[in-house]
C-alpha positions in Angstrom: -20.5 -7.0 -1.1 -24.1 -7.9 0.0 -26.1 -4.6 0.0 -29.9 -4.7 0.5 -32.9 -2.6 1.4 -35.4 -3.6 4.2 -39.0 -2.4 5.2 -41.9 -3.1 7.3 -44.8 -2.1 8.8 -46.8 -3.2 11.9 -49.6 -2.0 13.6 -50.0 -2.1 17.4 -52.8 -1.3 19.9 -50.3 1.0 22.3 -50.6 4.7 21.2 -48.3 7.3 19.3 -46.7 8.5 22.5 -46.0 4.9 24.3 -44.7 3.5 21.0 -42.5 6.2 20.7 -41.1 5.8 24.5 -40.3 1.9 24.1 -39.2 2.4 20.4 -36.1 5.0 21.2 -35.1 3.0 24.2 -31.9 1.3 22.3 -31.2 -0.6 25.8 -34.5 -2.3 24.9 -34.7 -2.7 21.4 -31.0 -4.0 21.7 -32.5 -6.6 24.2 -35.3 -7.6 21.4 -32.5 -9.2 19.1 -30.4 -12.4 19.7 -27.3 -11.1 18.4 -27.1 -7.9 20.4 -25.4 -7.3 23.3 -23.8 -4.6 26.2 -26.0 -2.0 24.8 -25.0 1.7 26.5 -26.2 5.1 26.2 -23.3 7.4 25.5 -25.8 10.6 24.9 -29.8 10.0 25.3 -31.1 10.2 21.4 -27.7 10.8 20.1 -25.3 8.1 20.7 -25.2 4.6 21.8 -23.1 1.4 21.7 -23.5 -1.9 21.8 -21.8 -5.4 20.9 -22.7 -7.9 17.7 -21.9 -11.7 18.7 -22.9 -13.9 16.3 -21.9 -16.7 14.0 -22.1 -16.7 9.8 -20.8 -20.4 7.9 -17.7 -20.4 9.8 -17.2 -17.1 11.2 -17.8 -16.4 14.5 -18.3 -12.4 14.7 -17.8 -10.0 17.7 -18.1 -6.2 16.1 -18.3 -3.2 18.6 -21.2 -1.3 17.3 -21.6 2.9 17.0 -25.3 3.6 17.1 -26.2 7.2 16.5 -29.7 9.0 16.1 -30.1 12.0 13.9 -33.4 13.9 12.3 -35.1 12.5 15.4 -38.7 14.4 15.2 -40.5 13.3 18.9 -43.3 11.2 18.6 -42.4 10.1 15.0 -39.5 9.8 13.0 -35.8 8.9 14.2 -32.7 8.2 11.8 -30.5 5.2 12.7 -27.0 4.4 11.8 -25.2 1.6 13.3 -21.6 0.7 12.2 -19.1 -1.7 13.4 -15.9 -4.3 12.3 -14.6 -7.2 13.5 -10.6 -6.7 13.0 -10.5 -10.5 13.4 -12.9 -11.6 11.0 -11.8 -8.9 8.2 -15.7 -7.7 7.8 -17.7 -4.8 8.5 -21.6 -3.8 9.4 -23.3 -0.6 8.4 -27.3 -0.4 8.9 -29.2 2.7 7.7 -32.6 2.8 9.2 -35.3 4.9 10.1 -38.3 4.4 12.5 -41.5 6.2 11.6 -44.6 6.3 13.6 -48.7 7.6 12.8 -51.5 7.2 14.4 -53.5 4.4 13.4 -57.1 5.3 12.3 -59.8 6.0 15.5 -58.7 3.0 17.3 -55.7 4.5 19.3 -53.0 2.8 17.8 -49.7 3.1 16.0 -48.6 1.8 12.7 -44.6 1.6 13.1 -42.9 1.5 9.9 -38.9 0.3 9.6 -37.0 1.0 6.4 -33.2 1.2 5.4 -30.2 -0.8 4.0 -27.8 -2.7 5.2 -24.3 -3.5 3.6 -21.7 -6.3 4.9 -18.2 -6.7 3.7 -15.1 -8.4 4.2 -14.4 -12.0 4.5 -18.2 -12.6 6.0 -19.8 -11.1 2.5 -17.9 -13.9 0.9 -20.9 -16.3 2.7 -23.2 -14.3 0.0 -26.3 -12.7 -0.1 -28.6 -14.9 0.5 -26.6 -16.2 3.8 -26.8 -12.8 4.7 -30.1 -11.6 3.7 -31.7 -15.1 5.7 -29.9 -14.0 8.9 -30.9 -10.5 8.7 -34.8 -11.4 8.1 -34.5 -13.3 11.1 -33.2 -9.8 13.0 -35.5 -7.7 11.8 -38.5 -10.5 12.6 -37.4 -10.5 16.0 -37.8 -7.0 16.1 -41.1 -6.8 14.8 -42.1 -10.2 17.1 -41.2 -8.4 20.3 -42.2 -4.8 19.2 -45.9 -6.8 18.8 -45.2 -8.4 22.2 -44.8 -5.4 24.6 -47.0 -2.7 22.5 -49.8 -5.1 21.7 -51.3 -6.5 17.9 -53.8 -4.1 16.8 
């Protein structure tokens, strides 16, 4: 049952408050990542939905994702937890995150930190961790490419 942690940081030139804005807009970060899809707000920095299409070794995955917010302090800290399960496949998703954001020095910026863990299981954990743990790098680096893309490398 592949379990593992995650974390980065990035600094970008946009400050606190736009950071903030474009980082709690799930529509768009859903947008930022290859395998998401059909995001939805159900209740604006509560709950959200969207769709996970992707293919793992000889899976092919469709999981209807719960997304909801919690501990969300404006301006710098949200909690995420996204949970889903493809019936077809046998395998389920959960992803703990949070999303913290400080000023960065004099210059204006925002350094935007990502932590959390994330545990697959089911037929798809049979792939292994380092299947896994490959794909989800490549998630999280398209976040953190397109996060530097719209708010700007510091």
């Amino acid at each position: 049952m592949p379990r593992s942690e995650f974390g980065r940081e990035l600094t970008v030139s946009a400050p606190p408050a736009q950071a903030w804005e474009t980082l709690i807009d799930v529509p768009v970060l859903v947008s930022w990542i290859s395998v998401l899809e059909q995001a939805e707000e159900q209740q604006h920095l509560e709950r959200y939905t969207a769709v996970l299409l992707d293919r793992l070794g000889p899976f092919k995955l469709r999981a209807d994702l719960a997304i909801t917010l919690s501990d969300v302090r404006t301006g710098e800290h949200v909690t995420v937890h996204a949970e889903g399960e493809d019936r077809q496949v046998g395998s389920r998703l959960v992803v703990d995150a949070t999303l913290d954001l400080e000023p960065a020095g004099d210059g204006g910026g925002t350094t935007v930190r990502v932590a959390g863990v994330y545990e697959v299981t089911g037929k798809v954990a049979a792939m292994g961790g380092g299947t896994i743990n490959k794909k989800a790098e490549k998630i999280i680096g398209e976040f953190f490419s397109n996060a530097e893309k719209v708010l700007g490398a510091a």
